[in-house]
C-alpha positions as MATLAB code, in Angstrom:
seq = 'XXXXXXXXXXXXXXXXXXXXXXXXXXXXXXXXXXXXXXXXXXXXXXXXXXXXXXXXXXXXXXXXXXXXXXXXXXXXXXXXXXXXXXXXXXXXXXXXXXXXXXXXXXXXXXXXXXXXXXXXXXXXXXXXXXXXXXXXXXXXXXXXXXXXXXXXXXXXXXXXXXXXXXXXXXXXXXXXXXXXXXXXXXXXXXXXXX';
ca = [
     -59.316  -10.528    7.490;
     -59.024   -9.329    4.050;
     -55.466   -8.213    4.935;
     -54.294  -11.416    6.248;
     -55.320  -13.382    2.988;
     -53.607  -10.674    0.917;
     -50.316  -11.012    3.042;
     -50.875  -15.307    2.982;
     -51.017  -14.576   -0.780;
     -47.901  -12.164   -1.324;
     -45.662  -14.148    1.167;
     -45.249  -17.264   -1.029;
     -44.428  -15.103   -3.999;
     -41.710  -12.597   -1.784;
     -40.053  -15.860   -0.685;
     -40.093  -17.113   -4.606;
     -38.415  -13.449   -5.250;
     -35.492  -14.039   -2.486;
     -34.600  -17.422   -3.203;
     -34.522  -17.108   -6.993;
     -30.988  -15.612   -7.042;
     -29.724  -18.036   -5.035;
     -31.296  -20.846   -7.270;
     -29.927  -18.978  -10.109;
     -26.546  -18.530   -8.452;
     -26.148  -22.347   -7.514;
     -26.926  -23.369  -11.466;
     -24.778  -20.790  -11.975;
     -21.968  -22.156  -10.225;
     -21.897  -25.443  -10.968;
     -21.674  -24.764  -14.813;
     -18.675  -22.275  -13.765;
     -17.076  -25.032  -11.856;
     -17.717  -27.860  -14.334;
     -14.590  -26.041  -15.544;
     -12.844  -24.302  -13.123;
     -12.291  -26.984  -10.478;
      -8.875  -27.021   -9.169;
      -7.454  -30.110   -9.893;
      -8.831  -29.631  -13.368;
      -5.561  -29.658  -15.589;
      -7.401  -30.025  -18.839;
      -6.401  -26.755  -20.593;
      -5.459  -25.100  -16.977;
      -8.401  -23.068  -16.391;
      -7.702  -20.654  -13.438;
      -9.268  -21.051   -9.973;
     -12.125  -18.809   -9.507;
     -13.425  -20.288   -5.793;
     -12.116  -17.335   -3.375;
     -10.731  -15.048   -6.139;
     -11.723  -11.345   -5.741;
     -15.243  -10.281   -6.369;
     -14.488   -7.289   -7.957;
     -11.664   -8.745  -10.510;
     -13.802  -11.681  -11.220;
     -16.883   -8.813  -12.025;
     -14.378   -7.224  -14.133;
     -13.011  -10.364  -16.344;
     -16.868  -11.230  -17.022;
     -17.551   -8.208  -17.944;
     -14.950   -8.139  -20.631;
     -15.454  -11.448  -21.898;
     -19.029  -10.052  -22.046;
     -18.479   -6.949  -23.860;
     -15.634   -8.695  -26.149;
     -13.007   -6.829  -24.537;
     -11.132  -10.177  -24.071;
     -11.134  -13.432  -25.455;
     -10.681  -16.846  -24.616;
     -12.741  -19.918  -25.436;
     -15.663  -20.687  -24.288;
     -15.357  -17.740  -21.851;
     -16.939  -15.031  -24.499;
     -18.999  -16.718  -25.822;
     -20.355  -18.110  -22.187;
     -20.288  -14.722  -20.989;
     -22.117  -13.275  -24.070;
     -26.118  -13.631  -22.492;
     -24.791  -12.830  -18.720;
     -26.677   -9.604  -17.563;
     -25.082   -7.262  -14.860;
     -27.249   -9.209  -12.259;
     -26.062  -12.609  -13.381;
     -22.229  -11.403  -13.272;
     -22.445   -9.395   -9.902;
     -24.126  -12.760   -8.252;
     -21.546  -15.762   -9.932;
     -18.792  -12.627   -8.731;
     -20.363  -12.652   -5.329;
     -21.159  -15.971   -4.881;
     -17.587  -17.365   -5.732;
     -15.682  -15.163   -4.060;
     -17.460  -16.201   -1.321;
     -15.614  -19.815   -1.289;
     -12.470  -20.857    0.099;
      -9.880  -20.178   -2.394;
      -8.349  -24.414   -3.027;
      -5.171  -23.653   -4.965;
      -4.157  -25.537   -7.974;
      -3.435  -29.010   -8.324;
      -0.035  -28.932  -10.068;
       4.263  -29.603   -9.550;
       6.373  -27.361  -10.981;
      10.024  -27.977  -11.334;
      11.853  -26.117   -8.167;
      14.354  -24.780  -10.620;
      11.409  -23.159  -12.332;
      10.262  -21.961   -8.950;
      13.612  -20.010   -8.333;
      14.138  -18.930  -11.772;
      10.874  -17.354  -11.679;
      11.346  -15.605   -7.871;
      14.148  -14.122   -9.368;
      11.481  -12.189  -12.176;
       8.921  -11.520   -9.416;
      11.739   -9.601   -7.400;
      13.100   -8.157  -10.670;
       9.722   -6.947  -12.047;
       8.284   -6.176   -7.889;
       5.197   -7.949   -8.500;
       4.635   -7.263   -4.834;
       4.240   -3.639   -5.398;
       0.602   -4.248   -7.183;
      -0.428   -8.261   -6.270;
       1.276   -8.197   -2.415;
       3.334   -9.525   -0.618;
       1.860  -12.993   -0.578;
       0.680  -12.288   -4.493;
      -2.977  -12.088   -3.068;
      -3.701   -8.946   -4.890;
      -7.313   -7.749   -3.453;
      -9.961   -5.969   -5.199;
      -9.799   -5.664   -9.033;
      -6.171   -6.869   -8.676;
      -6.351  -10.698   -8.772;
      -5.111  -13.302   -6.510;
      -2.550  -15.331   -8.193;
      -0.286  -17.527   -5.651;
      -1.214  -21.218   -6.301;
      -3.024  -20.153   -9.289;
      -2.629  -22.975  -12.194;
       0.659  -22.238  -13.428;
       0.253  -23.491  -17.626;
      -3.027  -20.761  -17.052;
      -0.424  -17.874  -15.304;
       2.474  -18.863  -18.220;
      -0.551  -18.239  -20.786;
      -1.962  -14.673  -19.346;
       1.478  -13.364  -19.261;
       2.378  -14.320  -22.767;
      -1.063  -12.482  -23.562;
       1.056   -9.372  -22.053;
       3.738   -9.563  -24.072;
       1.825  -10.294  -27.240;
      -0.791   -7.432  -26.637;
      -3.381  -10.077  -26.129;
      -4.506   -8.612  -23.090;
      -3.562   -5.585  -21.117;
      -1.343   -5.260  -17.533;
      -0.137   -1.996  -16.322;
       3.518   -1.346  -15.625;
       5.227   -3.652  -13.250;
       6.934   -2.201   -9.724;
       9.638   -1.356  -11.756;
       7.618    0.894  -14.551;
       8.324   -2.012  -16.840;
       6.748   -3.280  -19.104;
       5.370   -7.046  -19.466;
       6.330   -6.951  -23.121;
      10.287   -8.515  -23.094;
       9.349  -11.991  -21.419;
       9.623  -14.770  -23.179;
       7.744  -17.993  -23.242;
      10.777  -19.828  -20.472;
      10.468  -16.727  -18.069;
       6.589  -16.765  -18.422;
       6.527  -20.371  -17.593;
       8.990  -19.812  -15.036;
       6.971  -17.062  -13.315;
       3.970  -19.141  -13.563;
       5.734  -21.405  -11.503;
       6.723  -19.233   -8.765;
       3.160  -17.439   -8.650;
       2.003  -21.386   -7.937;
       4.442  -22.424   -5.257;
       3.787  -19.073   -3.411;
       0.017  -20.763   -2.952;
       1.730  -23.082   -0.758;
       3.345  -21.134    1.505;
       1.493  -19.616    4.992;
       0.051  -16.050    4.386;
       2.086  -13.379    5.463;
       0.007  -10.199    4.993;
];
């Protein structure tokens, strides 16, 4: 008898235990998304819903550790503990990815195909540019948000590794940026092919 009370009292507090994260995770979430909805165009934010676990991991923990910066990210990211970052990492990868809401120009679209072939994009982010692991997935990310990270290249804002080519990100300008921003976002459109 004694045992059965002791278990009647210890169940309530193990199911406590196992749904906190999730609690955590959906208050989480929904302070993520406030911003990162995708047909948010305020400031372009990127999509996060269905974007890699182990890139999205990554990018918090920089923003965390001040190893990148961009408002409110760092400072948001400041009081997340490893726990906190592995379950918002977990939890949104774990949603259909809802590409951006946004129009580029179609001569914007080509011009920029023409710098993914030139730079082979492909050889690191895919085919269909849904990179996969700590490589993100950018076709039909928001395209102002794409033009912006890739101008962080080229200004040493924030780090990318040599293209296909060997190149380096550091000769586009602001037009081919934009351009390729485009292109990444139209390629959300199209059916997967990998």
């Amino acid at each position: 008898m004694n045992k059965r009370i002791r278990i009647q009292s210890i169940a309530p507090a193990l199911l406590a235990a196992a749904i906190a994260p999730q609690a955590a995770a959906a208050d989480e979430l929904r302070d993520c998304m406030a911003c990162h909805a995708p047909d948010n165009r305020q400031g372009e934010v990127p999509v996060i819903e269905g974007q890699h676990a182990e890139y999205l991991k990554a990018q918090l923990q920089r923003f965390r550790d001040r190893h990148r910066q961009a408002f409110p990210m760092d400072a948001l990211a400041r009081g997340l503990d490893d726990a906190a970052i592995e379950r918002i990492a977990d939890a949104l990868s774990q949603r259909p990815w809802r590409s951006a809401d946004a129009s580029p120009p179609a001569d914007a679209v080509a011009a920029g195909e023409r710098l993914i072939e030139h730079f082979q994009c492909t050889a690191c982010h895919g085919d269909a540019m849904r990179g996969g692991d700590v490589i993100p997935r950018v076709a039909g990310q928001q395209p102002g948000y794409l033009a912006r990270q890739i101008h962080a290249f080229v200004e040493h804002g924030r780090y990318h590794p040599p293209t296909g080519t060997g190149a380096r990100m550091y000769s586009i300008d602001a037009d081919e940026a934009a351009a390729i921003g485009a292109a990444l976002h139209a390629m959300g459109e199209r059916p997967a092919v990998d």
